[in-house]
The first five atom37 places (N, CA, C, CB, O) and aatype in JSON, in Angstrom:
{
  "aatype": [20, 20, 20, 20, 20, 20, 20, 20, 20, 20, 20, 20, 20, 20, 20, 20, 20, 20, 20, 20, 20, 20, 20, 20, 20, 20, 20, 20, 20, 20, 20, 20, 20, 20, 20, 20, 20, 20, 20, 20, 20, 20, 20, 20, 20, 20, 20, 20, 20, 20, 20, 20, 20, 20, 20, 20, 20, 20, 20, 20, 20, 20, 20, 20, 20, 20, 20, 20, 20, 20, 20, 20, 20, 20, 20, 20, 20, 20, 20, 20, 20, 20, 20, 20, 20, 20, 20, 20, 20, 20, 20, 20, 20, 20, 20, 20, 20, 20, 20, 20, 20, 20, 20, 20, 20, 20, 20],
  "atom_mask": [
    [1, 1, 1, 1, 1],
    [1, 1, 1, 1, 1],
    [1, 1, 1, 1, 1],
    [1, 1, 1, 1, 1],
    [1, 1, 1, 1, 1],
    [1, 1, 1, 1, 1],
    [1, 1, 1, 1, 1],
    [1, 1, 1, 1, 1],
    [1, 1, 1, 1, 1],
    [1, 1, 1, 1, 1],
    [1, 1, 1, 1, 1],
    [1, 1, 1, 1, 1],
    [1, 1, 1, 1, 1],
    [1, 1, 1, 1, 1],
    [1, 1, 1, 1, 1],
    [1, 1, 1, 1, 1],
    [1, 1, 1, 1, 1],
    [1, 1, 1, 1, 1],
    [1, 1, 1, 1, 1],
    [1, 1, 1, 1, 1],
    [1, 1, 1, 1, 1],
    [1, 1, 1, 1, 1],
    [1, 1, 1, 1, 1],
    [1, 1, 1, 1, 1],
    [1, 1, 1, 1, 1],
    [1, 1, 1, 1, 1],
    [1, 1, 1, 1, 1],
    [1, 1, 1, 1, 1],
    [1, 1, 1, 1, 1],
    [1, 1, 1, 1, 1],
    [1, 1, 1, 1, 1],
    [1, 1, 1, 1, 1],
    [1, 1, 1, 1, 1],
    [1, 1, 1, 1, 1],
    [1, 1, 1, 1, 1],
    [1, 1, 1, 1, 1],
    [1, 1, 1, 1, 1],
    [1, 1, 1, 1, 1],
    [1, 1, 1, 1, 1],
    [1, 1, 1, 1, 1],
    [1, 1, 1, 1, 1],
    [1, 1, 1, 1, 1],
    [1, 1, 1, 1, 1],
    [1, 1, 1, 1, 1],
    [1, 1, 1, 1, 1],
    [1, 1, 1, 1, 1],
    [1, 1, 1, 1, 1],
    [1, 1, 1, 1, 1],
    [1, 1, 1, 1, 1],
    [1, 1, 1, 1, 1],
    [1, 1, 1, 1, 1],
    [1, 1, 1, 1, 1],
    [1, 1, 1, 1, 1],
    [1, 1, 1, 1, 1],
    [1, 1, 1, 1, 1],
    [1, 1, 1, 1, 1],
    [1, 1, 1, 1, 1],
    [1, 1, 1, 1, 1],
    [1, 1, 1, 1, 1],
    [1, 1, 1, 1, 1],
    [1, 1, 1, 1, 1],
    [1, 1, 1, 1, 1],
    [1, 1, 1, 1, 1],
    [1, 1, 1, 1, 1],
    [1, 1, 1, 1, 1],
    [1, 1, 1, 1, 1],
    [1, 1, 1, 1, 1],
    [1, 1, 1, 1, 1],
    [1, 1, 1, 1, 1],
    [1, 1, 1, 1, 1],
    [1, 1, 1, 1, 1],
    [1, 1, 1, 1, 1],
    [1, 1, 1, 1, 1],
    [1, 1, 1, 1, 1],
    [1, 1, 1, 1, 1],
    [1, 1, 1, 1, 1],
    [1, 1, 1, 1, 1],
    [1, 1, 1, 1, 1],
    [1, 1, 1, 1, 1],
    [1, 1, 1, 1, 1],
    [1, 1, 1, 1, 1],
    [1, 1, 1, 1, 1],
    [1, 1, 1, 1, 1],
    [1, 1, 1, 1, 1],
    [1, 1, 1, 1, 1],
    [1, 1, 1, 1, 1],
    [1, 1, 1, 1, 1],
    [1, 1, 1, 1, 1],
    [1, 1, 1, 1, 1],
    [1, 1, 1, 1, 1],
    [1, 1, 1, 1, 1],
    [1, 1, 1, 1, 1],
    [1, 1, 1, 1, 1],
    [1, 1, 1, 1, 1],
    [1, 1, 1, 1, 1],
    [1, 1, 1, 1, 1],
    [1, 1, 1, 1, 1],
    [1, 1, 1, 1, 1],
    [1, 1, 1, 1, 1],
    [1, 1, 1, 1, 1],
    [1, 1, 1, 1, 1],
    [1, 1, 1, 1, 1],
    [1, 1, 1, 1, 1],
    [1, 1, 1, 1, 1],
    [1, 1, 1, 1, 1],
    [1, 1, 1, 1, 1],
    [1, 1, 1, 1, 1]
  ],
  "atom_positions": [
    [[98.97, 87.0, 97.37], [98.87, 88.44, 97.26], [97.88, 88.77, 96.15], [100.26, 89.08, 97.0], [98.02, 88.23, 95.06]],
    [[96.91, 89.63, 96.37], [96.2, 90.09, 95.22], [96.4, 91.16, 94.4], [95.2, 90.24, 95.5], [96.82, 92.18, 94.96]],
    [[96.25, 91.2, 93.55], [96.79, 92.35, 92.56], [95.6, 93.24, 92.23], [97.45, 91.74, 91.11], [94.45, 92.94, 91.91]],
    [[96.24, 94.53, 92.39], [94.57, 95.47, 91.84], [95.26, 96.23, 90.83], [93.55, 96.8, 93.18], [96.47, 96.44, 90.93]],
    [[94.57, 96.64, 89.88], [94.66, 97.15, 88.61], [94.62, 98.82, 89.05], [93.36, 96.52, 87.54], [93.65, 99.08, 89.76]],
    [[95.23, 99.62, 88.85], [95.04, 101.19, 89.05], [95.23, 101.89, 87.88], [95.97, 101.8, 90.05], [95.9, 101.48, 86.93]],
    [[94.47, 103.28, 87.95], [94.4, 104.31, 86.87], [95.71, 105.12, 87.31], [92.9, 105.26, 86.84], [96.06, 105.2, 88.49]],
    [[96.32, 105.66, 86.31], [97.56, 106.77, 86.82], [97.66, 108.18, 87.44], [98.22, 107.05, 85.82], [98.45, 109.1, 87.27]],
    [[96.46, 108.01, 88.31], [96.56, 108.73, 89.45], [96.25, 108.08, 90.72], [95.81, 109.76, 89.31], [96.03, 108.69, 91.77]],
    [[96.25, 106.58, 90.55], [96.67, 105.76, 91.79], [94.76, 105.68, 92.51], [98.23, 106.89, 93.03], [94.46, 105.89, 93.69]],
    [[93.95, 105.4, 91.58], [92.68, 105.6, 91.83], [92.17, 103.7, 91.32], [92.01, 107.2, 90.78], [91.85, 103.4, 90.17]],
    [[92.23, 102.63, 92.56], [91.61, 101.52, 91.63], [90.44, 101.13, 91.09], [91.74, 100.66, 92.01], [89.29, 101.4, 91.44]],
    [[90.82, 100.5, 90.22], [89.36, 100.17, 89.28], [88.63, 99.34, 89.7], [89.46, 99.67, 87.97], [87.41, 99.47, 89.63]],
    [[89.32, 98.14, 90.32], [87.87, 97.58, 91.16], [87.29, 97.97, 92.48], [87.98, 96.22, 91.44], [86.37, 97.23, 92.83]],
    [[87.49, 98.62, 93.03], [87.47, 99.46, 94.23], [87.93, 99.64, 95.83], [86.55, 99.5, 94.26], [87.52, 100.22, 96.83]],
    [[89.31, 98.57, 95.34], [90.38, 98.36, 96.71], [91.17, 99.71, 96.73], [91.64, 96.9, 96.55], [91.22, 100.52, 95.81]],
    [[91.69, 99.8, 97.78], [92.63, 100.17, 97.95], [94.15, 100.34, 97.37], [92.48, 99.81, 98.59], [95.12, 99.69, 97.76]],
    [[94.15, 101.35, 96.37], [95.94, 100.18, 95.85], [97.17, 100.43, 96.99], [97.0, 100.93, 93.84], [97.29, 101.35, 97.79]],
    [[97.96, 99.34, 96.75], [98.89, 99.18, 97.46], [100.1, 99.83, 97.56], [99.03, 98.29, 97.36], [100.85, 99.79, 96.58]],
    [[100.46, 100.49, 98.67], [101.52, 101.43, 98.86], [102.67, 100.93, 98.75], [101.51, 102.05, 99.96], [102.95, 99.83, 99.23]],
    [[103.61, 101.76, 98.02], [104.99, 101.39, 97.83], [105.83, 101.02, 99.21], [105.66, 102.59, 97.1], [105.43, 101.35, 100.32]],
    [[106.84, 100.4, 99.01], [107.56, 99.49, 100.26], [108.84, 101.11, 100.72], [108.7, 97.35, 99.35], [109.36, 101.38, 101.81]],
    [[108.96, 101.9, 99.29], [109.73, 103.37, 99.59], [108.7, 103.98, 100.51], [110.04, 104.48, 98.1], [108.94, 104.07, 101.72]],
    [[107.53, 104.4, 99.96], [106.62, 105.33, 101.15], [106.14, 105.22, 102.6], [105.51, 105.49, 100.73], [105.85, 105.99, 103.5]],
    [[106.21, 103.6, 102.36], [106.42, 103.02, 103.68], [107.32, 102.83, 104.9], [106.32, 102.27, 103.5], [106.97, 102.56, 106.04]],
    [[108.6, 103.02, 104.4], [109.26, 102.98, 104.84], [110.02, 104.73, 104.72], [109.67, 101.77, 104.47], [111.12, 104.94, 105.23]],
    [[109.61, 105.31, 104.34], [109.46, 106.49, 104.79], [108.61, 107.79, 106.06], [109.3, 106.57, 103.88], [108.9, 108.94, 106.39]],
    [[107.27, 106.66, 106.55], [106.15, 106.86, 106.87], [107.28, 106.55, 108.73], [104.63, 105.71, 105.98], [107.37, 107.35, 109.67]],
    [[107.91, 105.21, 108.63], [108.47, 104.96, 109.88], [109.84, 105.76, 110.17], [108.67, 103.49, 109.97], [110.63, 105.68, 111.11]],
    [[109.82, 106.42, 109.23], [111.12, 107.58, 109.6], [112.65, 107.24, 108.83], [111.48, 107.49, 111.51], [113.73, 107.76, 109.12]],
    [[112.49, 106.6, 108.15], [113.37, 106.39, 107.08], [113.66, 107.85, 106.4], [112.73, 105.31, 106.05], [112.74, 108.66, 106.53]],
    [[114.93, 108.3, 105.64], [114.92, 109.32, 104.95], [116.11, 108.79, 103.85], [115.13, 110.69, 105.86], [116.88, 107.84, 103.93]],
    [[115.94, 109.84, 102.75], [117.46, 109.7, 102.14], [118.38, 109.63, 102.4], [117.88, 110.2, 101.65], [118.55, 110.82, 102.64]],
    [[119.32, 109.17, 102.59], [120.79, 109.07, 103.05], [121.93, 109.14, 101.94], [120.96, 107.71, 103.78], [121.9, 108.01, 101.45]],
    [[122.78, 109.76, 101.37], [123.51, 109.74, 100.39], [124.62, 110.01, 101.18], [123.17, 110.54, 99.29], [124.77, 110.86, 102.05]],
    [[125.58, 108.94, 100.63], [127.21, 109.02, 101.07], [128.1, 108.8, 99.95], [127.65, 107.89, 102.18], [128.01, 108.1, 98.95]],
    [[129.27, 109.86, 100.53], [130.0, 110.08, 99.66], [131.57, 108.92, 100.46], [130.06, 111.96, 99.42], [132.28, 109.13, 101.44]],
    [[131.54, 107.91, 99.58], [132.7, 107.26, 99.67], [133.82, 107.7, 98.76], [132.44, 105.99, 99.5], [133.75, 107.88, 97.54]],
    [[134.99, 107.86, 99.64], [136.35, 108.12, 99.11], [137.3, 106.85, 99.71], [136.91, 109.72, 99.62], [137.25, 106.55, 100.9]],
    [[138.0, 106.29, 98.92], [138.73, 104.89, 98.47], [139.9, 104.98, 97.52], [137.71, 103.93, 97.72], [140.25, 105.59, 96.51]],
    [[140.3, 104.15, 98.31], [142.03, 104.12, 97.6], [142.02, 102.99, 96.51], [143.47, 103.6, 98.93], [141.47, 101.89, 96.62]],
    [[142.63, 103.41, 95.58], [142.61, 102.43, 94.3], [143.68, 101.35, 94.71], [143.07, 103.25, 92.72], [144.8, 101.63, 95.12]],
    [[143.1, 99.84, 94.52], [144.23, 98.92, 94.84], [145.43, 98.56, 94.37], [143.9, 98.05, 94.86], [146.23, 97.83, 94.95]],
    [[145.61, 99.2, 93.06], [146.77, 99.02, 92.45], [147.64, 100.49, 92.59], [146.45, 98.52, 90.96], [148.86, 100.67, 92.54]],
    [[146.97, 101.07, 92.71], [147.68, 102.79, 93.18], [146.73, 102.96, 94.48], [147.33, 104.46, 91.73], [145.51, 103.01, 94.56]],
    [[147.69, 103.04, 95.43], [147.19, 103.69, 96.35], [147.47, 104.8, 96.66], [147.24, 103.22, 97.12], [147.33, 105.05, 97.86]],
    [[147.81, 105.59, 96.03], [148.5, 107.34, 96.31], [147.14, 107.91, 95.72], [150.33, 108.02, 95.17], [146.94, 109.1, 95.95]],
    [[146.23, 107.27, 95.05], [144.93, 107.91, 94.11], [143.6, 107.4, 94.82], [144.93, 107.28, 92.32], [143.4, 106.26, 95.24]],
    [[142.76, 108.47, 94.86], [141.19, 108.32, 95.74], [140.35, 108.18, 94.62], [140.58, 109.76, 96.79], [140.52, 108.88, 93.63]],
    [[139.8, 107.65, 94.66], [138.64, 107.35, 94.01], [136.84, 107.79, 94.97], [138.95, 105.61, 93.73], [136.49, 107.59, 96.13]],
    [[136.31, 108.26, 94.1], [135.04, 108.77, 94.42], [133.29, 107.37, 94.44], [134.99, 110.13, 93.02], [132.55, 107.09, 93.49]],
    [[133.27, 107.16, 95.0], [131.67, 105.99, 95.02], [130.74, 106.86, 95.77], [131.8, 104.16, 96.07], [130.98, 107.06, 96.96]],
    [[129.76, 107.38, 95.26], [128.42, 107.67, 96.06], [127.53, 106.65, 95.87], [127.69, 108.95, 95.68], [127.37, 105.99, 94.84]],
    [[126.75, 106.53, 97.26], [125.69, 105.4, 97.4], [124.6, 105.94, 98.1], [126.18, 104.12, 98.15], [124.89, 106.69, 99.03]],
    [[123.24, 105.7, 97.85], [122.3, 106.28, 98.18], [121.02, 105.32, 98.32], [122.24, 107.3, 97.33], [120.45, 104.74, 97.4]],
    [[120.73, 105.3, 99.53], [119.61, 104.53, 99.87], [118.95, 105.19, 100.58], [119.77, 103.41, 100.41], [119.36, 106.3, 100.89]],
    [[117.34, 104.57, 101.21], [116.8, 104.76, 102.61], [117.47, 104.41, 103.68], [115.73, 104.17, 102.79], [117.92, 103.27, 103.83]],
    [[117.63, 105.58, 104.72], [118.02, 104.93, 105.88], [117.87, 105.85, 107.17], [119.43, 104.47, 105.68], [117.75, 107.06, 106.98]],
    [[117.87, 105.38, 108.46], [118.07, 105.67, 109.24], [118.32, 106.89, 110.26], [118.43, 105.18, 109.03], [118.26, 106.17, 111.26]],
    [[118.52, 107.95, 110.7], [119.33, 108.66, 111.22], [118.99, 108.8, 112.51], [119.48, 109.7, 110.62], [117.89, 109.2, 112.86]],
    [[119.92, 108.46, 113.3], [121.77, 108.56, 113.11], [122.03, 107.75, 113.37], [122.75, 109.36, 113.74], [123.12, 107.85, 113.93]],
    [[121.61, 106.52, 113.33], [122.62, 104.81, 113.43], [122.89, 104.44, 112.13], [121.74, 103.26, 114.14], [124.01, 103.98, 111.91]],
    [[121.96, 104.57, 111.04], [122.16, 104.71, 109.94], [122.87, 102.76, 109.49], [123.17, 106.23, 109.85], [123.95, 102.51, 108.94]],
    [[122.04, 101.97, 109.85], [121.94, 100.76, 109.8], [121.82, 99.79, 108.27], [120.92, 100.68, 110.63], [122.01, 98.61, 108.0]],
    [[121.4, 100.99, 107.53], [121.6, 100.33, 105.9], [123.2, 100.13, 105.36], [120.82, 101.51, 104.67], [123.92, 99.22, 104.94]],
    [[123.3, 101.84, 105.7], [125.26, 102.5, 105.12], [125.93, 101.67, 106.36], [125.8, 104.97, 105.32], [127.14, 101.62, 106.11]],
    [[125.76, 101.22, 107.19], [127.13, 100.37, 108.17], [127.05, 99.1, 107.36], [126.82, 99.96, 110.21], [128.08, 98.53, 106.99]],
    [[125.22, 98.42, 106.92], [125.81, 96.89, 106.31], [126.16, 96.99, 104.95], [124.69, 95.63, 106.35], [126.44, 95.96, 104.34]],
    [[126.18, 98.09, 104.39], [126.58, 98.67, 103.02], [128.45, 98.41, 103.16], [125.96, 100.67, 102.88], [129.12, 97.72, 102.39]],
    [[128.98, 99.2, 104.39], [130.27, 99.53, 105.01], [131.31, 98.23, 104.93], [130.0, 99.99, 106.58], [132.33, 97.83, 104.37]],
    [[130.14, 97.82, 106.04], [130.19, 96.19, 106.15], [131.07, 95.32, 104.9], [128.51, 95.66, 106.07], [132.26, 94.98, 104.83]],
    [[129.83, 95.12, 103.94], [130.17, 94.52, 102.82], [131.14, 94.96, 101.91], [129.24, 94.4, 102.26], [131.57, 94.16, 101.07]],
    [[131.68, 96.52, 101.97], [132.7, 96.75, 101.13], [133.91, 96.35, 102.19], [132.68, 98.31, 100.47], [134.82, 95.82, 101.56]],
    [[134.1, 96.42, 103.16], [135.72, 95.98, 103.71], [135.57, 94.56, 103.45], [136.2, 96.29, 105.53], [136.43, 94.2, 102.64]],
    [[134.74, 93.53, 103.87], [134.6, 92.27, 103.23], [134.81, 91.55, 102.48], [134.13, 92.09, 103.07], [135.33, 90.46, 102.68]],
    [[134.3, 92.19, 100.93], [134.11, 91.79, 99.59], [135.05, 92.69, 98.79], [132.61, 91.9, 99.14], [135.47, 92.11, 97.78]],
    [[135.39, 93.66, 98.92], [136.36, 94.61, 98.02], [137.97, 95.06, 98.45], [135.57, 95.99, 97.92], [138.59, 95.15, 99.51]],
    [[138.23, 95.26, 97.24], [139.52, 95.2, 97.66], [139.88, 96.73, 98.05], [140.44, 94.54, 96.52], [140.7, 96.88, 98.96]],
    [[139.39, 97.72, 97.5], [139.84, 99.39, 97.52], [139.5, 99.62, 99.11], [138.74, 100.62, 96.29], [138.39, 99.5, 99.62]],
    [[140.45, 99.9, 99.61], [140.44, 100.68, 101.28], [139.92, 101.63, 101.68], [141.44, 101.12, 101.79], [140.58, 102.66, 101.55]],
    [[138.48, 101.76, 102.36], [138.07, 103.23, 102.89], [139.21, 104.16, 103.23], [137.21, 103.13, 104.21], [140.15, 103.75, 103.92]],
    [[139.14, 105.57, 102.7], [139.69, 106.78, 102.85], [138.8, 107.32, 103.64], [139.97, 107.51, 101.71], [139.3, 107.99, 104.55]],
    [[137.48, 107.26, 103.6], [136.51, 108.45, 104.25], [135.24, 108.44, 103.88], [136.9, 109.81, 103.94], [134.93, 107.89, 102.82]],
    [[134.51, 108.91, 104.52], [132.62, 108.63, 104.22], [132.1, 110.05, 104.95], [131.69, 106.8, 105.3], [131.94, 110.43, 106.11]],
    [[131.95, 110.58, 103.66], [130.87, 111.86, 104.2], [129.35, 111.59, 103.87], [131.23, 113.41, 103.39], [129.07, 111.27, 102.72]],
    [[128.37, 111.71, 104.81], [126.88, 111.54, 104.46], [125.93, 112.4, 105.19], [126.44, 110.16, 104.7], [125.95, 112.91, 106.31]],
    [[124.97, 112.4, 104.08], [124.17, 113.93, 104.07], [122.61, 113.13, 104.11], [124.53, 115.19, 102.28], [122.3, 112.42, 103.16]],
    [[121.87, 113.27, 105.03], [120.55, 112.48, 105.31], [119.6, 113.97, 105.59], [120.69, 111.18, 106.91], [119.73, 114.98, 106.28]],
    [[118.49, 113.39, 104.5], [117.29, 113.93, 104.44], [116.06, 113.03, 104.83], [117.19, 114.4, 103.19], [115.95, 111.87, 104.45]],
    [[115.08, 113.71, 105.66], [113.75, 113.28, 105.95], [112.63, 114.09, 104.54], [113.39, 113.88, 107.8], [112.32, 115.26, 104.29]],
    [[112.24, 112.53, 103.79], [111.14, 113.18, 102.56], [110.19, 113.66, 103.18], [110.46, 112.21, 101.48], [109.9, 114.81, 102.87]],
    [[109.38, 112.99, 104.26], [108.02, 113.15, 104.74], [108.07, 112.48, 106.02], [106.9, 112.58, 103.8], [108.95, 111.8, 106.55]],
    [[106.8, 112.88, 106.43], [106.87, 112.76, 108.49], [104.92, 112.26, 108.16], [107.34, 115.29, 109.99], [104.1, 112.62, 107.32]],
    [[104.89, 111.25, 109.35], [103.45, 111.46, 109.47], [102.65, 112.8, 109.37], [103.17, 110.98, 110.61], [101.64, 112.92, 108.68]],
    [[103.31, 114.06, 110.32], [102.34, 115.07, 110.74], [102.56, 115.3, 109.12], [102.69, 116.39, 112.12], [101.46, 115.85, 109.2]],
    [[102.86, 115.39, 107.93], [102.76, 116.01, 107.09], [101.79, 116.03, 106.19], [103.55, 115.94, 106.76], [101.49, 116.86, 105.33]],
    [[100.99, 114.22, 106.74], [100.24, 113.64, 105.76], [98.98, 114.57, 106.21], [100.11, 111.9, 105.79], [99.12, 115.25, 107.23]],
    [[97.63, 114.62, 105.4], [96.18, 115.19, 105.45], [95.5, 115.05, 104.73], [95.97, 116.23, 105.53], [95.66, 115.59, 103.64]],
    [[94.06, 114.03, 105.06], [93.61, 114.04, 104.32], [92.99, 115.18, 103.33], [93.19, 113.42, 104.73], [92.72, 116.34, 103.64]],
    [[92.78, 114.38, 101.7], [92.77, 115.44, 100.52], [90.94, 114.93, 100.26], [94.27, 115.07, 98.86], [90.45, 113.89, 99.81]],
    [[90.15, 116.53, 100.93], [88.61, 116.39, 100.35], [88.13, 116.46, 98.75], [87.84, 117.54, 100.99], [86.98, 116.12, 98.49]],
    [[89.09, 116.94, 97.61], [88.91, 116.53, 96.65], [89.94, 116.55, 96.29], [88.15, 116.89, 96.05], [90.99, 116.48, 96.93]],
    [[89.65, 116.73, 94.54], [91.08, 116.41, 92.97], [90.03, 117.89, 92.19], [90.97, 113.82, 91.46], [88.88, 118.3, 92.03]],
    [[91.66, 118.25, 91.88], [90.84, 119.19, 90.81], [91.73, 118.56, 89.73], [90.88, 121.14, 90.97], [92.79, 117.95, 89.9]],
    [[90.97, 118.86, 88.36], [92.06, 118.6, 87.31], [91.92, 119.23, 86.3], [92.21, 117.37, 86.88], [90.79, 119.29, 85.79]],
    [[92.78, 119.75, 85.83], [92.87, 120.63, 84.83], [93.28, 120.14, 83.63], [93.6, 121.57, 85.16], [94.3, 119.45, 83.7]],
    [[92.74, 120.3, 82.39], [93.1, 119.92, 81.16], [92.61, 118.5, 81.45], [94.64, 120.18, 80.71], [92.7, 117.63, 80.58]]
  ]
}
């Protein structure tokens, strides 16, 4: 892999291309935010819920990150799903992208 050096407005200095984040990318194929709200029973009290939010890229509506997320907590943990509320946002869409004919900069 080659490495290019960039200025902090993402402009490189030797004159590649710099390399796009693996988030924007995977936003570009329709990935969005996904935040879920897990509610869980405490293992030593179970009369008491406990609150876990988890938030990744993912999916909608198979939502294939939060099931192997799901997955791994009945598996590996001991606290018992109560309930999963989740709220999915799209950051950006292809049609949104356009190319930019200049930079202005101020100061």
């Amino acid at each position: 892999m080659t490495e290019h050096r960039v200025t902090s407005r993402g402009v490189a200095l030797d004159g590649a291309a710099p390399k796009v984040s693996e988030d924007f990318r995977r936003q570009l194929e329709g990935y969005g935010l996904t935040t879920a709200q897990i509610l869980y029973r405490m293992p030593d009290h179970p009369g008491i819920l406990q609150t876990y939010l988890w938030q990744h890229y993912d999916l909608c509506p198979h939502f294939p990150e939060l099931k192997r997320f799901l997955a791994f907590w009945r598996r590996e943990l001991e606290g018992p799903l109560h309930s999963v509320t989740v709220a999915h946002a799209r950051l950006i869409g292809p049609a949104e992208l356009r190319r930019v004919e200049g930079e202005f900069v101020l100061n």
